[in-house]
N, CA, C and O atoms as a GROMACS GRO file, in nm:
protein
  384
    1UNK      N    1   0.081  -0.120   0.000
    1UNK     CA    2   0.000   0.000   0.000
    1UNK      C    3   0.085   0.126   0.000
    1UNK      O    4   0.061   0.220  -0.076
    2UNK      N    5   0.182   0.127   0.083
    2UNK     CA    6   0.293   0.249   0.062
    2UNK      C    7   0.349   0.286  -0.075
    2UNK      O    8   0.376   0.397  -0.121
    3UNK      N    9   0.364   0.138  -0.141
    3UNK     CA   10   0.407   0.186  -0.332
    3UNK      C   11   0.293   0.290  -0.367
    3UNK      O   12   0.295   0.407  -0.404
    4UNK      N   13   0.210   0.214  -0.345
    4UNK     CA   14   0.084   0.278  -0.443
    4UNK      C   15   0.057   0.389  -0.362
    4UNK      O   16   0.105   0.313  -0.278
    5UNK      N   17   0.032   0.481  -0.309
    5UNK     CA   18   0.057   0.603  -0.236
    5UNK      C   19   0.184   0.639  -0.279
    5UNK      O   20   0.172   0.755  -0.240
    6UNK      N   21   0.283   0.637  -0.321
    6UNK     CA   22   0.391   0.679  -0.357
    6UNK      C   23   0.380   0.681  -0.548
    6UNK      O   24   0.420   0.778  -0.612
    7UNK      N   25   0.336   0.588  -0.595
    7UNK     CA   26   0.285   0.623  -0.694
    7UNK      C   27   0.182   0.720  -0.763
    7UNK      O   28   0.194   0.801  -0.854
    8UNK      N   29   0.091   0.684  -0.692
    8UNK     CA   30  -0.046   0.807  -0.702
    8UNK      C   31   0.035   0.964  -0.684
    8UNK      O   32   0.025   1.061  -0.760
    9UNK      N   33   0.085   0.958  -0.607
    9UNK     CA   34   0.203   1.115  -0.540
    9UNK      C   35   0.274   1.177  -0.684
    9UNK      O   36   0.258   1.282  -0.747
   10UNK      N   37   0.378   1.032  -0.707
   10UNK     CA   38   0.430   1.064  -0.802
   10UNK      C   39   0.391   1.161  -0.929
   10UNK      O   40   0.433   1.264  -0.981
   11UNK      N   41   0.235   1.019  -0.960
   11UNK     CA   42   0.137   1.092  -1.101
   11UNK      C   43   0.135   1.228  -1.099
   11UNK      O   44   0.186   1.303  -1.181
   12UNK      N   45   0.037   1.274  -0.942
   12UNK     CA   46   0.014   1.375  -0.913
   12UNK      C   47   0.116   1.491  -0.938
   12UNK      O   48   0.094   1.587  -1.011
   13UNK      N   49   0.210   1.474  -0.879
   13UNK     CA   50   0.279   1.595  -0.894
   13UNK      C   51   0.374   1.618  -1.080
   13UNK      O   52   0.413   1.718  -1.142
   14UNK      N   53   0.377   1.489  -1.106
   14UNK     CA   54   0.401   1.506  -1.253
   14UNK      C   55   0.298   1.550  -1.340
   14UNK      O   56   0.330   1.612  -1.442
   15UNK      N   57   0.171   1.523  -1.314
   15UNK     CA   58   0.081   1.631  -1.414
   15UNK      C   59   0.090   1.738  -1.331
   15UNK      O   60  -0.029   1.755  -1.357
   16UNK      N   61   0.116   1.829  -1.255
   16UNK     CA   62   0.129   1.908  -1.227
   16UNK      C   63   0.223   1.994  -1.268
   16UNK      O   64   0.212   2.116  -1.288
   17UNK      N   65   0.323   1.917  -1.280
   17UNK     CA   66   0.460   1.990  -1.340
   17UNK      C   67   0.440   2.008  -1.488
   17UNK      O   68   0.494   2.110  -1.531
   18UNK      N   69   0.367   1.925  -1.590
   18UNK     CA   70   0.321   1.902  -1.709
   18UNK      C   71   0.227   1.992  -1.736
   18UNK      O   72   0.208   2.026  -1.853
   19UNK      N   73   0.165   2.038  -1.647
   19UNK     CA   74   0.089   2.180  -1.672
   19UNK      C   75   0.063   2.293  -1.693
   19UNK      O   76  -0.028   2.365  -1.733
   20UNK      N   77   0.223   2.299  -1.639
   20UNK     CA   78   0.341   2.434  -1.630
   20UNK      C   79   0.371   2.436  -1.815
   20UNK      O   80   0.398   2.346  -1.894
   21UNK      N   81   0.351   2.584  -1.830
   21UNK     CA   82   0.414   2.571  -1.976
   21UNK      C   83   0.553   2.603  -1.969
   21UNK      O   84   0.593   2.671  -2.063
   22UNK      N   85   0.628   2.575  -1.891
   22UNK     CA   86   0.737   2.573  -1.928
   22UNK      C   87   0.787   2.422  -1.950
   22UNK      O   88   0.866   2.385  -2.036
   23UNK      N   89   0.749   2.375  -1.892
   23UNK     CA   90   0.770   2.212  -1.838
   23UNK      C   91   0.714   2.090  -1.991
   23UNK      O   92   0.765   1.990  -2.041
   24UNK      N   93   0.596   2.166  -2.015
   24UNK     CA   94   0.543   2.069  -2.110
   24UNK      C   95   0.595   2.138  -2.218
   24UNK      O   96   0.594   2.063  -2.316
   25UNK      N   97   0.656   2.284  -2.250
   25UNK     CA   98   0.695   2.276  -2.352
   25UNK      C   99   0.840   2.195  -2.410
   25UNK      O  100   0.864   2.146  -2.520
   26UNK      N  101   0.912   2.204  -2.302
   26UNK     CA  102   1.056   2.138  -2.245
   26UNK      C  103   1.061   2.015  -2.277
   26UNK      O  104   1.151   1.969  -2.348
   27UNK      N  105   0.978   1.956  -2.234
   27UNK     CA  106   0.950   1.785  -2.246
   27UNK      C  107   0.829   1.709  -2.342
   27UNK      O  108   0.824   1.587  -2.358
   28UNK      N  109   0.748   1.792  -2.394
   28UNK     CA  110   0.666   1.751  -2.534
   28UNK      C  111   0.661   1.828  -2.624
   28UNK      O  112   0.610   1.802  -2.733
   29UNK      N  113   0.726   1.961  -2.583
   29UNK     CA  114   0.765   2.027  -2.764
   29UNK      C  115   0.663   2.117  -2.802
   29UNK      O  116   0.672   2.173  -2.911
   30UNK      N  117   0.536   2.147  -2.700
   30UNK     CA  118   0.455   2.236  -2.748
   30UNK      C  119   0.371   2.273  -2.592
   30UNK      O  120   0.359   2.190  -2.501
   31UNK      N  121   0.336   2.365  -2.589
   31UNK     CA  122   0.300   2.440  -2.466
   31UNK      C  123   0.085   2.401  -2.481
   31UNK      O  124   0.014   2.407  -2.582
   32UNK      N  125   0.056   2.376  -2.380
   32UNK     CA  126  -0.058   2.304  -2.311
   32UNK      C  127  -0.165   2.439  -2.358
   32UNK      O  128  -0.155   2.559  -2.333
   33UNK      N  129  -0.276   2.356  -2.441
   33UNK     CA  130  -0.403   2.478  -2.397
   33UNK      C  131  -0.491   2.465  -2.291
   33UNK      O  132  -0.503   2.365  -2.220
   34UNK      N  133  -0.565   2.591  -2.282
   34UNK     CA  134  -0.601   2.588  -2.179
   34UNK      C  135  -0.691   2.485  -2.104
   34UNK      O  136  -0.701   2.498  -1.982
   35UNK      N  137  -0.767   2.372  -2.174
   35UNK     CA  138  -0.811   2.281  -2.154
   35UNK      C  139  -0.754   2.107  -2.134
   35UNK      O  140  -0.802   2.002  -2.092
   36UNK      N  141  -0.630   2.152  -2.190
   36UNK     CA  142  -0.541   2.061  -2.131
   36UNK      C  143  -0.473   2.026  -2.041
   36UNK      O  144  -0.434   1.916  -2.004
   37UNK      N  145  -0.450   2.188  -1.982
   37UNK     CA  146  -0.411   2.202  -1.872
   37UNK      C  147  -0.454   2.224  -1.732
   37UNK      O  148  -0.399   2.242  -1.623
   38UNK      N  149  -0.598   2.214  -1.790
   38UNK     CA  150  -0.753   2.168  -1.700
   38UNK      C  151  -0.730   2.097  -1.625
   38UNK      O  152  -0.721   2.090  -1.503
   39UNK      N  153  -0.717   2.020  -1.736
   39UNK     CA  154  -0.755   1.834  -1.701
   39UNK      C  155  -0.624   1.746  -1.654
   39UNK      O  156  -0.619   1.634  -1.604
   40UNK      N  157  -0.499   1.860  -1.697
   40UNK     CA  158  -0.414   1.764  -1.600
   40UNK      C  159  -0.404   1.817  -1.469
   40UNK      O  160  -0.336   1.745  -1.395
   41UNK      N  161  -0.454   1.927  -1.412
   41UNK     CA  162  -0.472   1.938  -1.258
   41UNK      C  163  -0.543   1.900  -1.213
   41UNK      O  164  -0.530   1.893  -1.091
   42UNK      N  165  -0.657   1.855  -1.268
   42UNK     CA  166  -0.813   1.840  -1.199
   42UNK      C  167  -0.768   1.674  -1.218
   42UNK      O  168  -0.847   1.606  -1.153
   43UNK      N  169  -0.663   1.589  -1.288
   43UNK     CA  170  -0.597   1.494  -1.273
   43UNK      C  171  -0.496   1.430  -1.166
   43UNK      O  172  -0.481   1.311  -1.136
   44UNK      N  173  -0.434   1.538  -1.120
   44UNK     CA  174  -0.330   1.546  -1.031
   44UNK      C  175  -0.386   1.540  -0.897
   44UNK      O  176  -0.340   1.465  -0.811
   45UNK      N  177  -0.500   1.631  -0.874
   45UNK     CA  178  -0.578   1.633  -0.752
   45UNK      C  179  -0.617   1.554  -0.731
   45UNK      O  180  -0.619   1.514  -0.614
   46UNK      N  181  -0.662   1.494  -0.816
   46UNK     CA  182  -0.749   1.327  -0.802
   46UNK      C  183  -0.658   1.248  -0.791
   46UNK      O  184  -0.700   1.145  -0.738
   47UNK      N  185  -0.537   1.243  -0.818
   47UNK     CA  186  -0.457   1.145  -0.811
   47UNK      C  187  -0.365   1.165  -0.657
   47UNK      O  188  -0.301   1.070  -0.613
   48UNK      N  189  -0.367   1.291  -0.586
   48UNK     CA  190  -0.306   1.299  -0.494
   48UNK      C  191  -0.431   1.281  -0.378
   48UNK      O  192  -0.408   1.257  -0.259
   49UNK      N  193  -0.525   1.291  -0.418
   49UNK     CA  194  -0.607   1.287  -0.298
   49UNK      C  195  -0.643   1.134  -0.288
   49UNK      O  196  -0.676   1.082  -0.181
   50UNK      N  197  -0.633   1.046  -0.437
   50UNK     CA  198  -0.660   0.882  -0.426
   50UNK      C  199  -0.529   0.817  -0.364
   50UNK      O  200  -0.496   0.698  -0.362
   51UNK      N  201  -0.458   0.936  -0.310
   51UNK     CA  202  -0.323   0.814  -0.261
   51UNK      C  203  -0.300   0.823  -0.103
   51UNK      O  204  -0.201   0.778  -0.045
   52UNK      N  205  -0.442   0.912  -0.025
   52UNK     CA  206  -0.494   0.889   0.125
   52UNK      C  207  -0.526   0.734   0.113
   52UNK      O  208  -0.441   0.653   0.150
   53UNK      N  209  -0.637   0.694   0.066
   53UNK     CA  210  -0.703   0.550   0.132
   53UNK      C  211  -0.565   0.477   0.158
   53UNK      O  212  -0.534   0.435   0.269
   54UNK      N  213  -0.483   0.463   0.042
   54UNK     CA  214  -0.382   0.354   0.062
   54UNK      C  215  -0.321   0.350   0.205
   54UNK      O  216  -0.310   0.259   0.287
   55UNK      N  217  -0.287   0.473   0.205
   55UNK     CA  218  -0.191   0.512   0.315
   55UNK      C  219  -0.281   0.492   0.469
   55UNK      O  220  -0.224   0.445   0.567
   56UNK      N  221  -0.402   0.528   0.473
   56UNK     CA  222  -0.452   0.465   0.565
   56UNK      C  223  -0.463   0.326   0.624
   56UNK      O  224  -0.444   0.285   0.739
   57UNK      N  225  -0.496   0.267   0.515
   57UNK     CA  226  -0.477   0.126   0.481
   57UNK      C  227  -0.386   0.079   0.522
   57UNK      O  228  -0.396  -0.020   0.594
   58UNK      N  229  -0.259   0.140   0.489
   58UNK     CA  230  -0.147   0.076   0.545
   58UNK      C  231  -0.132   0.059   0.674
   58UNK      O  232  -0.134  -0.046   0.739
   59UNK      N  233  -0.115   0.190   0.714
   59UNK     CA  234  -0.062   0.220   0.871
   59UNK      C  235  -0.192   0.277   0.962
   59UNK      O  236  -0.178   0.343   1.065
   60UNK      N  237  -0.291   0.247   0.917
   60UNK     CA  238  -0.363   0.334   0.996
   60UNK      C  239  -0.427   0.417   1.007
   60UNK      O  240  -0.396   0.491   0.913
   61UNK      N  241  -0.551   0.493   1.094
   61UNK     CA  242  -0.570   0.632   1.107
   61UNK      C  243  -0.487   0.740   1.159
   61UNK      O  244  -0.484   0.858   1.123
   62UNK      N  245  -0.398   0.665   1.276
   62UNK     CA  246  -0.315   0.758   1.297
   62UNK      C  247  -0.153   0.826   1.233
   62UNK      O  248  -0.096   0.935   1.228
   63UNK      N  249  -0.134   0.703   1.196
   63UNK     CA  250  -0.016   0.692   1.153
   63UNK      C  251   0.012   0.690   0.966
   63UNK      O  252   0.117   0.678   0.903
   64UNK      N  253  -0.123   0.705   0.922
   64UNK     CA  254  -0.175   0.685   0.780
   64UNK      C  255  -0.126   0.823   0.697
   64UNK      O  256  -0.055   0.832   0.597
   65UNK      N  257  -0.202   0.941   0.791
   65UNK     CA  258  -0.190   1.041   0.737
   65UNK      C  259  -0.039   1.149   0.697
   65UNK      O  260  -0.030   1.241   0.616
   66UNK      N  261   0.090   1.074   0.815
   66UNK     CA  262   0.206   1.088   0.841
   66UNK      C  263   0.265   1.018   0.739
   66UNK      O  264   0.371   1.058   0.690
   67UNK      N  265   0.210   0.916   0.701
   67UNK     CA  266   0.314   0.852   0.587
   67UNK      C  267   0.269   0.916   0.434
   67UNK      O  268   0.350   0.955   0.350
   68UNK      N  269   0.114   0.914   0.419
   68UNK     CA  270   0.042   1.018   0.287
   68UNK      C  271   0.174   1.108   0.275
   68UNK      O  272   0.272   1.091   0.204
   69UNK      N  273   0.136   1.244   0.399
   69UNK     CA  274   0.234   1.354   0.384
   69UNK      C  275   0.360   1.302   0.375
   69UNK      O  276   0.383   1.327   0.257
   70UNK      N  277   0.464   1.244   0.418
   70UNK     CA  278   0.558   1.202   0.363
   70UNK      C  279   0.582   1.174   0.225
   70UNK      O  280   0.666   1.233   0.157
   71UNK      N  281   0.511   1.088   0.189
   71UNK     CA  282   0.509   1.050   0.069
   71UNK      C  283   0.485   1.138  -0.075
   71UNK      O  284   0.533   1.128  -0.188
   72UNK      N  285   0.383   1.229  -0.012
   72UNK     CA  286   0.361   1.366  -0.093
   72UNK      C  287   0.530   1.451  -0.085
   72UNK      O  288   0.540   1.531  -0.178
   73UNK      N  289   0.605   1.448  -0.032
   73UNK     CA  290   0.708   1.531   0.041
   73UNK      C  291   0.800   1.495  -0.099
   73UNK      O  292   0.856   1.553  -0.192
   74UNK      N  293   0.766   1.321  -0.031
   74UNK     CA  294   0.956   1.256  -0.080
   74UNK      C  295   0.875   1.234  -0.316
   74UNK      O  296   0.945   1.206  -0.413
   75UNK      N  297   0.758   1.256  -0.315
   75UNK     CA  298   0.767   1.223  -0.467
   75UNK      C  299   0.730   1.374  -0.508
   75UNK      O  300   0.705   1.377  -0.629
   76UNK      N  301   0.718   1.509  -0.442
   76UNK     CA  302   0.763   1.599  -0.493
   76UNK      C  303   0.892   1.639  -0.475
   76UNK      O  304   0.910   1.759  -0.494
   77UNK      N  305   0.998   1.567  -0.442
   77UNK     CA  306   1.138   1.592  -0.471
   77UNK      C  307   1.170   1.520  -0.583
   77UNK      O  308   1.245   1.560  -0.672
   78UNK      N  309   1.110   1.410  -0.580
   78UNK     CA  310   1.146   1.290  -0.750
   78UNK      C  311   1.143   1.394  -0.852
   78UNK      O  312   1.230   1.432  -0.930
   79UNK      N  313   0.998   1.439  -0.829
   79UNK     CA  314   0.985   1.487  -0.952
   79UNK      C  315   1.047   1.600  -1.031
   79UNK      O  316   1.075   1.616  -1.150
   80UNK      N  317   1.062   1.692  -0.892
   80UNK     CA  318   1.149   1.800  -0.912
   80UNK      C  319   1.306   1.810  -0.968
   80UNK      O  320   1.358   1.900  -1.034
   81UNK      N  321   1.385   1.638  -0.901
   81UNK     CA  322   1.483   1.649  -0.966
   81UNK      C  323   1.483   1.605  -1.073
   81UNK      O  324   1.569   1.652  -1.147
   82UNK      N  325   1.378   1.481  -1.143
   82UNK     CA  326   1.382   1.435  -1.240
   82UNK      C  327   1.365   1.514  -1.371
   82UNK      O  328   1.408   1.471  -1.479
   83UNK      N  329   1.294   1.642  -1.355
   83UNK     CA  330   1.220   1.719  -1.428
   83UNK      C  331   1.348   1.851  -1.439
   83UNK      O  332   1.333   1.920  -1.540
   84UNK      N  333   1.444   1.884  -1.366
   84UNK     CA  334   1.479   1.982  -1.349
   84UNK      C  335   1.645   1.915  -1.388
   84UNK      O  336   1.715   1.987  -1.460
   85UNK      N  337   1.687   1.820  -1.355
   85UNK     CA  338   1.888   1.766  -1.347
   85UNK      C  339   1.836   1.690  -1.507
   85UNK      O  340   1.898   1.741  -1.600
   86UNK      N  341   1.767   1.615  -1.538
   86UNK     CA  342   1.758   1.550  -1.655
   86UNK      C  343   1.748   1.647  -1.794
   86UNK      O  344   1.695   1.758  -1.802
   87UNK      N  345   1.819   1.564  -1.907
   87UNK     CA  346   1.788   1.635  -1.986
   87UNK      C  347   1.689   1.612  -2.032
   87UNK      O  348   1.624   1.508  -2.014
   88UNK      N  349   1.649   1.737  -2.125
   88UNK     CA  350   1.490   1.717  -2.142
   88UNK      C  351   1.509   1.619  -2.305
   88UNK      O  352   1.602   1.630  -2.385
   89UNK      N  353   1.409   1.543  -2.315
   89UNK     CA  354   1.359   1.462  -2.365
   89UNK      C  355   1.319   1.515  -2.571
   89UNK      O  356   1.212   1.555  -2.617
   90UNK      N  357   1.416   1.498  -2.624
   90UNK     CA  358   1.391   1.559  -2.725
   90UNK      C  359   1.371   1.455  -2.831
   90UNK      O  360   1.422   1.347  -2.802
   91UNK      N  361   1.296   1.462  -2.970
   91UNK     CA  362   1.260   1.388  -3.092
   91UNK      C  363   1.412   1.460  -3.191
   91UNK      O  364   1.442   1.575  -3.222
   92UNK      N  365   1.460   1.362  -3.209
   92UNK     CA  366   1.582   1.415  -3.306
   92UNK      C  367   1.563   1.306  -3.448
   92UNK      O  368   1.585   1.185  -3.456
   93UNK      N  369   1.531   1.369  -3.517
   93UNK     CA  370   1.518   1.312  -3.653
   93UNK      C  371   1.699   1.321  -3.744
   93UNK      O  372   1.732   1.426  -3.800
   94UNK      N  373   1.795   1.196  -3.742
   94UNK     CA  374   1.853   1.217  -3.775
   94UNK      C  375   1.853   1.085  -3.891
   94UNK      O  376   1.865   0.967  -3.860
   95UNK      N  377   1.828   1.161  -4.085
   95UNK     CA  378   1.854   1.096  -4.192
   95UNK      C  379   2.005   1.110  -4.196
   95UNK      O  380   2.091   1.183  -4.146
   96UNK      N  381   1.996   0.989  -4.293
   96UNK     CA  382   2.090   0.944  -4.370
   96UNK      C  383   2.119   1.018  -4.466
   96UNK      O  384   2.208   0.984  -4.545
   0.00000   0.00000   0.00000
């Protein structure tokens, strides 16, 4: 149950970052309209708020909500470095 709360986190904060036009232009080559960029927050929310049950699940009521926030903590650092030290992700068409 802790993966998957750490996953859900993950999603979350990566459409979030994907929403950013700087971010999606960086890493897909064209900057988000405004309805795209709707739906990947109103994505992200849903995906950070579906990664409570797990965490309850796991550890608890008391101890549930301490590992959620953690987990929210430690996969908005993933993402941040992954998104920020990596190079960005480019289509290179190289003919012969």
């Amino acid at each position: 149950m802790s993966l998957i709360t750490l996953l859900l986190a993950l999603a979350g904060f990566l459409l979030f970052a994907l929403a950013t036009d700087e971010h999606h232009q960086r890493r897909l080559g064209r900057r988000p309209d405004v309805g795209t960029r709707r739906r990947m927050r109103l994505a992200a929310w849903v995906s950070i708020i579906a990664a409570f049950p797990p965490a309850i699940m796991a550890y608890g009521a008391v101890f549930g909500p301490i590992l959620w926030a953690g987990m929210l903590m430690l996969a908005a650092g993933i993402v941040f470095l992954a998104l920020n030290l990596s190079p960005a992700w480019r289509r290179t068409d190289r003919r012969s």
